[in-house]
C-alpha positions in Angstrom: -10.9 0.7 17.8 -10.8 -2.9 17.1 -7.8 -4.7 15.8 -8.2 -5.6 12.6 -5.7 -7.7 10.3 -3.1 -5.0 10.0 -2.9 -4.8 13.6 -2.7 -8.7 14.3 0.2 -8.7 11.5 2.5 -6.3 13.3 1.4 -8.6 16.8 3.0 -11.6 15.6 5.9 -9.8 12.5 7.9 -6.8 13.3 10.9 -7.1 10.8 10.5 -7.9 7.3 6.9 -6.9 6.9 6.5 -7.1 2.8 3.5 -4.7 1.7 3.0 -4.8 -2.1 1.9 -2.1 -4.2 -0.6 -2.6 -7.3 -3.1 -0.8 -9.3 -6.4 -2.3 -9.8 -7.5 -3.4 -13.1 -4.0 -3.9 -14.6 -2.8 -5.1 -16.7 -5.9 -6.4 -17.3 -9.4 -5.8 -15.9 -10.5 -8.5 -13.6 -6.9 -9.3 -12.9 -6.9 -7.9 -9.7 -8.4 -10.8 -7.6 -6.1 -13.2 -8.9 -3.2 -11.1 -8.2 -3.9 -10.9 -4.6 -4.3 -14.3 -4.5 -0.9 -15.3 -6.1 0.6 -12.3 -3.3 -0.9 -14.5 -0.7 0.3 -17.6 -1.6 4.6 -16.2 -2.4 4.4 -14.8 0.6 3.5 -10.9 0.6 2.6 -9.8 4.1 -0.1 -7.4 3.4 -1.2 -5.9 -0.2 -2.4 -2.1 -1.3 -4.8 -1.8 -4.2 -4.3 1.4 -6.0 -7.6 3.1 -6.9 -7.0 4.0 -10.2 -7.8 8.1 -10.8 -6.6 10.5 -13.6 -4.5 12.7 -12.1 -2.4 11.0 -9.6 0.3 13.9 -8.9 1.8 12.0 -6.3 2.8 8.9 -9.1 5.3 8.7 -11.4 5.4 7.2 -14.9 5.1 3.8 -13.9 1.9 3.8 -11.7 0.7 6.7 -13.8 0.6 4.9 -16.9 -0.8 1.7 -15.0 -3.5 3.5 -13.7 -4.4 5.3 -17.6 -4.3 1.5 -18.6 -6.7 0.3 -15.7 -9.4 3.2 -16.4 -9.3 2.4 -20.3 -10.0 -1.2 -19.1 -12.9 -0.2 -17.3 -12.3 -0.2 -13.7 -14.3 1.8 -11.4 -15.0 2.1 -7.8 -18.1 -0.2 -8.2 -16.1 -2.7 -10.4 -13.0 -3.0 -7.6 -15.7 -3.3 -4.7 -17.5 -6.3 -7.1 -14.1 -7.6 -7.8 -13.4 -8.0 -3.8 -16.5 -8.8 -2.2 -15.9 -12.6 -2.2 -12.0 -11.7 -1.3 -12.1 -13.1 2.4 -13.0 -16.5 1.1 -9.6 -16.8 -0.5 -6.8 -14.6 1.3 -6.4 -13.7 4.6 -3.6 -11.3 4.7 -4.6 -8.0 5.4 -5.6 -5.4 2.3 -5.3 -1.5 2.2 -7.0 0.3 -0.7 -4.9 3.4 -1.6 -6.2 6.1 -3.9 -7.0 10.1 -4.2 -9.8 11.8 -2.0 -11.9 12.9 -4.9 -13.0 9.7 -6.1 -13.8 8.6 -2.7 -16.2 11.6 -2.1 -17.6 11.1 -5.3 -18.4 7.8 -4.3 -19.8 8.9 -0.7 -17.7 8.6 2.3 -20.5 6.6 4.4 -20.9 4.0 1.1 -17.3 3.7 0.5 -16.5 2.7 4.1 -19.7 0.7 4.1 -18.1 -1.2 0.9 -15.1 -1.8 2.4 -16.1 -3.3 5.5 -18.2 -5.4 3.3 -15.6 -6.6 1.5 -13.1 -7.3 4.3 -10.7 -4.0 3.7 -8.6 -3.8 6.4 -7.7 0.1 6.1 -7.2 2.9 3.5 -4.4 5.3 2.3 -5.8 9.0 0.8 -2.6 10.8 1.1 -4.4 14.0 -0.2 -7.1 13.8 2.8 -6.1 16.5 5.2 -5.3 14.8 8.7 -7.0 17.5 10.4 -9.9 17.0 8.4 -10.1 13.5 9.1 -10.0 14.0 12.6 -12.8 16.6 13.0 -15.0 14.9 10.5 -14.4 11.6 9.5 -12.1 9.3 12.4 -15.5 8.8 14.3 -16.7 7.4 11.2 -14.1 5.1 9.7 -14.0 4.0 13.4 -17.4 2.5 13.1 -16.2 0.3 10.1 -12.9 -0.7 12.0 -11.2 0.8 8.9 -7.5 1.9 10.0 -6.6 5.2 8.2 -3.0 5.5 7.3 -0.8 8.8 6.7 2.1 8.9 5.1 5.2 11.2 6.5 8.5 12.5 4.6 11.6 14.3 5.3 10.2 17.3 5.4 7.1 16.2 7.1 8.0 18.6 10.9 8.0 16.3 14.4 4.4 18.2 15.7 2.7 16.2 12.5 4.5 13.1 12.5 3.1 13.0 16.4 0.0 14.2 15.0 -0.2 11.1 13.0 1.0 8.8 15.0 -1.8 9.7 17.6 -4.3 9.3 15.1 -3.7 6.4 13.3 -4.3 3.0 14.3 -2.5 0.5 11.6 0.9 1.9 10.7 2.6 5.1 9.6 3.8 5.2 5.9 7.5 6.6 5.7 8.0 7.8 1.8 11.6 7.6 1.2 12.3 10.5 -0.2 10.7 13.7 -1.5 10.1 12.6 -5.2 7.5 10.6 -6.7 6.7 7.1 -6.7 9.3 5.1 -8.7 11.9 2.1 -8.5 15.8 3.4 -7.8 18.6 1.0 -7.0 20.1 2.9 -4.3 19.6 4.3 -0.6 21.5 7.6 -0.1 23.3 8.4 3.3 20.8 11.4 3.7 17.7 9.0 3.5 19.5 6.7 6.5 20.2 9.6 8.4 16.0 10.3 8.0 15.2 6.6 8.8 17.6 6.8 11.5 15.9 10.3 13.2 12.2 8.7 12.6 13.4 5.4 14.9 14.9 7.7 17.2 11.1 9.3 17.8 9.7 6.0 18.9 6.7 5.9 17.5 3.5 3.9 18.8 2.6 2.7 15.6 4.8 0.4 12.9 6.5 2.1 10.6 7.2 1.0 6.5 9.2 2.5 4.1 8.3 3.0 0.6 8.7 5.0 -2.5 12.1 3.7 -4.3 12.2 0.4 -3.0 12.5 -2.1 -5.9 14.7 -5.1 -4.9 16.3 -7.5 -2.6 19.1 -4.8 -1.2 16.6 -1.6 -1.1 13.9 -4.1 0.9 16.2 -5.4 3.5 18.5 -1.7 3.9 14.9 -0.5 4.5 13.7 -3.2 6.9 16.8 -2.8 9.0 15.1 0.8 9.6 11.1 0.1 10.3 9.1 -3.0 10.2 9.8 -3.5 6.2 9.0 -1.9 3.0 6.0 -1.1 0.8 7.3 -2.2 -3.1 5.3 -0.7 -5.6 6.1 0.6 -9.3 9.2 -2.2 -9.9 5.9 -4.5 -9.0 4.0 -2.9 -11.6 7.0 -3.3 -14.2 6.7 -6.8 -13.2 3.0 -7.5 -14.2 3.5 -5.6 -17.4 6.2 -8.3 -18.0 6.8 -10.9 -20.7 3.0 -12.3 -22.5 4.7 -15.9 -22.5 4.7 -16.1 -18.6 1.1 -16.4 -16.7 0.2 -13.5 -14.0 0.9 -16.0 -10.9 4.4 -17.0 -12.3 5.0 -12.6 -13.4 4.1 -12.2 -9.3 6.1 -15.5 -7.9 9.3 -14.5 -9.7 9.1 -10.9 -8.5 8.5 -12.0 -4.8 11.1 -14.5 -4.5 13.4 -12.1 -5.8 12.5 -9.2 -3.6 12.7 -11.6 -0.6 16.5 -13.5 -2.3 14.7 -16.2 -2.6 15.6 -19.0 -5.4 12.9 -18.9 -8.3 11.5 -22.2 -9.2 9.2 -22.4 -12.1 
């Protein structure tokens, strides 16, 4: 396969990587482009835009409710492809859209990978496609659209998968804290080191980030010092709900800086 932008941002940054988390069409409809954007310019590494779907089991309440929100707004598959087709004439960082198998097949697998590579997506997360699946019947396609498919991996996930994975995915592997849901916490335990610790040990070929709980300054550098860097997303989502009196581009700038200790300036 082709390097795309995922793989040309692990070329030149392996610590630190920041990979932000949001669900298209919140808070508000077409506020998704302008969100990537203002990611860009604070200085998120690479983004993930949640496709927003009914039943995500995998979410908690934050990304849950965001994505009720997002559907009552109007969002569709069509609308987030319309939203992003002019995308590459305003970020460069690379993009991942992250959602739920079903709507994809709705949408058609040939069409949705078409879309994307029209767009300028970069790679996908569907944590509920089955990797064996994907090899056997869809790899050879989302090859042809140079559109990386990433799996995600957990404590429980055995060693014969995670090298499973690792063989079959070209961008980077997605290391879920924990085995809970999505959702900020404030602390990393001694038993999730002790699994970031035995996932370094395996020396992967691809990157590795850490997400699921990681909300702030402390939880995104703890996790960096154990994979490329972290994948924030529901304390992001808090975030954009935020105060009405600030504008989206100061809600994002704020957070960033203060994921990264930066000063805030506004």
């Amino acid at each position: 396969m082709v390097k795309n932008r995922i793989n040309k941002l692990f070329d030149n940054k392996s610590e630190n990587v920041l990979t932000v988390y949001f669900t298209a069409g919140y808070p508000e409809l077409e506020d998704t482009l302008d969100i990537l954007v203002e990611l860009e310019k604070s200085g998120a590494d690479m983004v993930e835009i949640g496709i927003p779907y009914s039943d995500p089991v995998a979410d908690g309440p934050t990304i849950q409710e965001s994505n009720g929100v997002a559907l009552n707004n109007g969002i569709s598959m069509e609308k987030i492809f319309s939203q992003l087709k002019d995308m590459r004439q305003k970020v460069d960082i690379p993009v991942v859209l992250m959602g739920y198998f079903n709507p994809v097949l709705q949408y058609g697998l040939q069409d949705f990978c078409k879309k994307c590579k029209e767009c300028g997506v970069d790679g996908v997360i569907i944590p509920d496609l089955p990797i064996l699946e994907y090899v056997e019947q869809y790899k050879d396609l989302f090859d042809s659209y140079d559109l990386h498919n990433m799996y995600l991996i957990t404590p429980q996930t055995s060693e014969e998968r995670i090298r499973m994975i690792d063989e079959n995915t070209s961008g980077f592997i997605y290391m879920v804290s924990n085995s809970s849901i999505t959702g900020a916490k404030k602390e990393i335990s001694e038993e999730q080191l002790e699994y970031f610790n035995r996932i370094k040990s395996m020396n992967l070929s691809n990157p590795r980030l850490i997400g699921f709980g990681i909300s702030d300054n402390k939880t995104y550098r703890t996790a960096s010092e154990y994979s490329s860097g972290a994948i924030i997303g529901s304390a992001f989502i808090k975030a954009l709900k935020g105060s009405e009196k600030n504008s989206i581009a100061d809600r994002v700038h704020s957070f960033i800086n203060m994921v990264k200790g930066e000063e805030v300036n506004q």
